[in-house]
N, C-alpha and C positions, 0 to 999 in steps of 0.2 A: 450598424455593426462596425467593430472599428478593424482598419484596412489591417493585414498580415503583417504593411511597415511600419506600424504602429502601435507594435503590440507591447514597444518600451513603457506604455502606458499605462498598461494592465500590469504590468508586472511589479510598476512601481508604486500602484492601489492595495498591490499586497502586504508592502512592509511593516510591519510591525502589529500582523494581525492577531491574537492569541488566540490560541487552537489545540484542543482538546484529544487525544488518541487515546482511546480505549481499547483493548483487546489484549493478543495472545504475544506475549513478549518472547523474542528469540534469540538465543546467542549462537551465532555460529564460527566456528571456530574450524580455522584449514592449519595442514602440517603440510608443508610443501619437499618434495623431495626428487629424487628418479629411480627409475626401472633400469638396469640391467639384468636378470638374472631371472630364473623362478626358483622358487623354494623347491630342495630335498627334499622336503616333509610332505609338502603337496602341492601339486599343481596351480600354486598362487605365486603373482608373482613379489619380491622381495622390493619394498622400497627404502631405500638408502636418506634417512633423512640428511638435508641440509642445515647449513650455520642460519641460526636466525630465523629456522623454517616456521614458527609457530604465530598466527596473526588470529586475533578477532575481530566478527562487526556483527553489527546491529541487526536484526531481521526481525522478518512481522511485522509486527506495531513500533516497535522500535525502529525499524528503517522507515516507514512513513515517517514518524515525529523527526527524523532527521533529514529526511528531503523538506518539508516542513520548515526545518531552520537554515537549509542551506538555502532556500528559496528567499528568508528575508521574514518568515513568520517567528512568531515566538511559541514554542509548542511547550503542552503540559501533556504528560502523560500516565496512563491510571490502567494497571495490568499486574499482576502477580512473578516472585520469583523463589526460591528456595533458598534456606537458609546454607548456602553454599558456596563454595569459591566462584563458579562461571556464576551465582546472583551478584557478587560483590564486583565481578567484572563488569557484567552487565551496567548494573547502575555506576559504574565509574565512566563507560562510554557514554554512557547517556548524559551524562554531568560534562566532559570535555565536549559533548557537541552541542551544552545548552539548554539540554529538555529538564525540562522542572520534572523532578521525580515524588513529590509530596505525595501521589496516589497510588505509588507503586507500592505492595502491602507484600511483605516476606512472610510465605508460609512454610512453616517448617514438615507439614505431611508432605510435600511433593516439589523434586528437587526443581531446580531454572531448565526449562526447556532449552535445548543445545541440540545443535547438531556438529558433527568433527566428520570434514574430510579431510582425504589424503588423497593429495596430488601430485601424478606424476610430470616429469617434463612436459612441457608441450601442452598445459593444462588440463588435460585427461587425469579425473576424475578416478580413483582408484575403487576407492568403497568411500558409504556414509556413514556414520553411528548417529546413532540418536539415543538421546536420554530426556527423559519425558512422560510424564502421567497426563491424559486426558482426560480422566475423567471429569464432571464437571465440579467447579468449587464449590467447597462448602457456603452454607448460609452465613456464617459469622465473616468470612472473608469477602464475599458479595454486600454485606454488608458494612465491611469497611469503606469499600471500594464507593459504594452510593454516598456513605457521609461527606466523604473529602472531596465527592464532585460537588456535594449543595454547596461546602464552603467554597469555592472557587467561582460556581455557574456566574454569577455575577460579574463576570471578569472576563468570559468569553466570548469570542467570536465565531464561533461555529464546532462542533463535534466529529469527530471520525467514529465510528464501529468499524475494526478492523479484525475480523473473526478467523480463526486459522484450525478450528476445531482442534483446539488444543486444551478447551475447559472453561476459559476463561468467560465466555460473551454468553452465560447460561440464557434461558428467557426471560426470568424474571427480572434478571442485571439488563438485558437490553429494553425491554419496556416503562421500564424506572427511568432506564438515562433519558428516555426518548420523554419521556412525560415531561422531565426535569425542563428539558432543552424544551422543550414546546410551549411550558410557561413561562421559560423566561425569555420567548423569542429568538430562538438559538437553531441555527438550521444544524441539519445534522444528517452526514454522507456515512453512506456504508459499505463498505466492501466487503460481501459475504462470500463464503463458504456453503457446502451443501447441507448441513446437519440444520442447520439456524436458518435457510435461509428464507422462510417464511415467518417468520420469528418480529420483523422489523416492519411491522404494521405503523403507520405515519411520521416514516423517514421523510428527510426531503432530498435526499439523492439515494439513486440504490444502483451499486454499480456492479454488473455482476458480467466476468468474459463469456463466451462463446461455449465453452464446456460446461462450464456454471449453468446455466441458462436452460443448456439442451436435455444437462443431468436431472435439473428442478421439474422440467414440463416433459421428461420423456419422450423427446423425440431429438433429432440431429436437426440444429438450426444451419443450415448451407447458405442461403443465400443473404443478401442486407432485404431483402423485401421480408423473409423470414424472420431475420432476427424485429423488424420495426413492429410485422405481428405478434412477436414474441414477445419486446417491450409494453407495447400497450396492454396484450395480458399483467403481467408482471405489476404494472403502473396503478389497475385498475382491482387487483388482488391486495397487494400491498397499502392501498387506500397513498400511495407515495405522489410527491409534489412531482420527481421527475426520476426515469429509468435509463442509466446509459449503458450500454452494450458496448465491451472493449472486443473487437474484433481483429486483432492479433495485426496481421499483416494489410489488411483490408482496411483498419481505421478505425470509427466507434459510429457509434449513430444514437443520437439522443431523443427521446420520445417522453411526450407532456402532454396532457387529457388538453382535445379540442385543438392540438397544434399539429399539423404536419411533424412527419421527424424529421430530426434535421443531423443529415449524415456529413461526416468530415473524412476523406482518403486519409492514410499514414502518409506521413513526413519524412519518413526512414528513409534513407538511401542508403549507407554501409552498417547493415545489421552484423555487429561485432558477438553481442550476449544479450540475451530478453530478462536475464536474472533481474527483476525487481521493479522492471515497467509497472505491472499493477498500481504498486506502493506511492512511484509517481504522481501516476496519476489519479490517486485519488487525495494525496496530497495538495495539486493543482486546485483541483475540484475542492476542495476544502476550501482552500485558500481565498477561491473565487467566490465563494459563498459569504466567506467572511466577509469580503469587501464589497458586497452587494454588487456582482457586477453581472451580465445578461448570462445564464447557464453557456448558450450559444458561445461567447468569447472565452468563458471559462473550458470549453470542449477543445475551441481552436486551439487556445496556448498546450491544452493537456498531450493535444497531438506530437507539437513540436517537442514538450518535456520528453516524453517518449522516446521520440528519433532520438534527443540529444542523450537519453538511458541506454538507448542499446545499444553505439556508437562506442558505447567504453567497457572494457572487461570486466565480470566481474559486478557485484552489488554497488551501482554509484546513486550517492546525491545531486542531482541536480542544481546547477546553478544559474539565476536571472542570463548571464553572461553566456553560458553554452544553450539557452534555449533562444538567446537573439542568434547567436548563430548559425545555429539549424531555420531559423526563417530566413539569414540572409541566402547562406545557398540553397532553399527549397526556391527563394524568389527567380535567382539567376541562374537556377536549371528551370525555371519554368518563361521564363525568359529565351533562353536557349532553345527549348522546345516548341518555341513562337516562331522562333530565327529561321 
């Protein structure tokens, strides 16, 4: 296994991998503002927007495909948007960060999933909106979606399933890509959700956190001895090459038929925002697949991407640079704790 100070290694196995995100595309879009005051009318309080207040970003499948290119991959990605202004916004972000959108298919029954907050001073969260049809997509648009992965599969290095139960990832569209990918030798990582999440019968990563997990098997997984019994269920239901448990504060712990698991602590030391770790790291784990490299080193670095996610406000991409970072001061606090 290759050492913690050495993980400029892995990282740079990564580059230029092409990689596949399929699922629930999301726009989210903040109006930033402040609070003074509560409204006459009702007890709500008034926000005064500011100059400049309105920004978009990427979420869902779209914030993977963009940790994805910030890492050094080349992502494609293949997800639904409505024939709307937040869809034409969407695919214009996705075009400035890179992501090949040939498999993004505009339907005009059901607008681009968005969500709009408003935020007060001090980042406090005022209310959310959401605009969004779940139901699952039609057949003609599942089957757009399958045609322009056959033309592509050829060209790739690995798949995401990034399911947000928002319509997109029905069973039939996840059984298709998976067949697809498994004949043409295509690993293929999945980040589920609860509706699908038995759905992805011979994935080769199946990445589900702590709530995910406890939600699926009906019961509360507490401890890492829990969650490794809980994997190896999972591993040996799903017919899956390998099951890893993202355990929020605690770290992950990764579980494969016949192997001990094999548990990694968090990296985190100044937890700023958890907004988008998942996306991270299943990104990582993509990544690591593509490049054939030991699950095990793909776990370590996904650790570090992590710290280096939630050390920053806010929905971030992670970058090769800030995830050597997070190993050189994970080294010299552990170092320090030697001392």
């Amino acid at each position: 296994m290759i050492p913690d100070n050495n993980i400029e290694n892995i990282l740079e196995s990564m580059q230029g991998k092409r990689v596949l995100v399929v699922g629930d595309l999301i726009l989210d879009h903040y109006l930033d503002g402040k609070v003074d005051r509560i409204s006459p009318e009702a007890p709500v309080p008034i926000v005064s927007l500011e100059k400049k207040c309105e920004r978009w970003v990427l979420g869902g499948a779209a914030n993977v495909a963009r940790n994805i290119h910030s890492l050094g991959g080349i992502p494609v990605i293949a997800g639904v948007i409505g024939e709307d202004r937040e869809g034409e916004i969407l695919k214009r972000l996705l075009f400035d960060e890179g992501v090949d959108t040939y498999a993004v298919i505009s339907d005009p029954a059901r607008p681009t999933t968005s969500k709009t907050r408003i935020i007060a001073s001090g980042g406090h969260q005022v209310i959310r909106l959401d605009s969004e049809v779940t139901d699952p997509i039609s057949e003609s648009v599942a089957q757009d979606i399958i045609s322009r992965i056959e033309e592509t599969a050829s060209e790739l290095d690995a798949v995401v399933l990034e399911d947000y139960n928002k319509g997109v990832l029905v069973p039939g569209l996840i059984s298709r890509i998976i067949s697809i990918s498994r004949s043409e030798g295509i690993p293929v990582a999945v980040d589920p959700k609860f509706i699908n999440f038995f759905e992805f019968n011979g994935c080769t990563l199946f990445k589900p956190n702590r709530l995910e997990i406890s939600r699926a098997l009906g019961r509360v997984i507490t401890t890492i001895d829990e969650a490794a019994i809980a994997g190896n269920q999972i591993l040996e239901r799903l017919s899956a090459d390998a099951v890893l448990i993202t355990l929020g504060e605690e770290g992950s712990i990764l579980c494969r038929k016949d192997r001990d698991p094999f548990y990694r602590p968090t990296a985190a030391r100044h937890v700023f925002d958890v907004s988008g770790a998942g996306d991270t790291v299943i990104a990582v784990m993509a990544l690591s697949l593509a490049s054939g490299l030991p699950l095990d080193d793909g776990v370590r670095i996904s650790v570090f991407a992590a710290a280096a996610t939630c050390a920053e406000p806010g929905v971030y991409a992670v970058k090769p640079d800030d995830i050597m970072r997070e190993v050189d001061r994970y080294s010299r606090q552990k170092n320090v704790d030697r001392g």
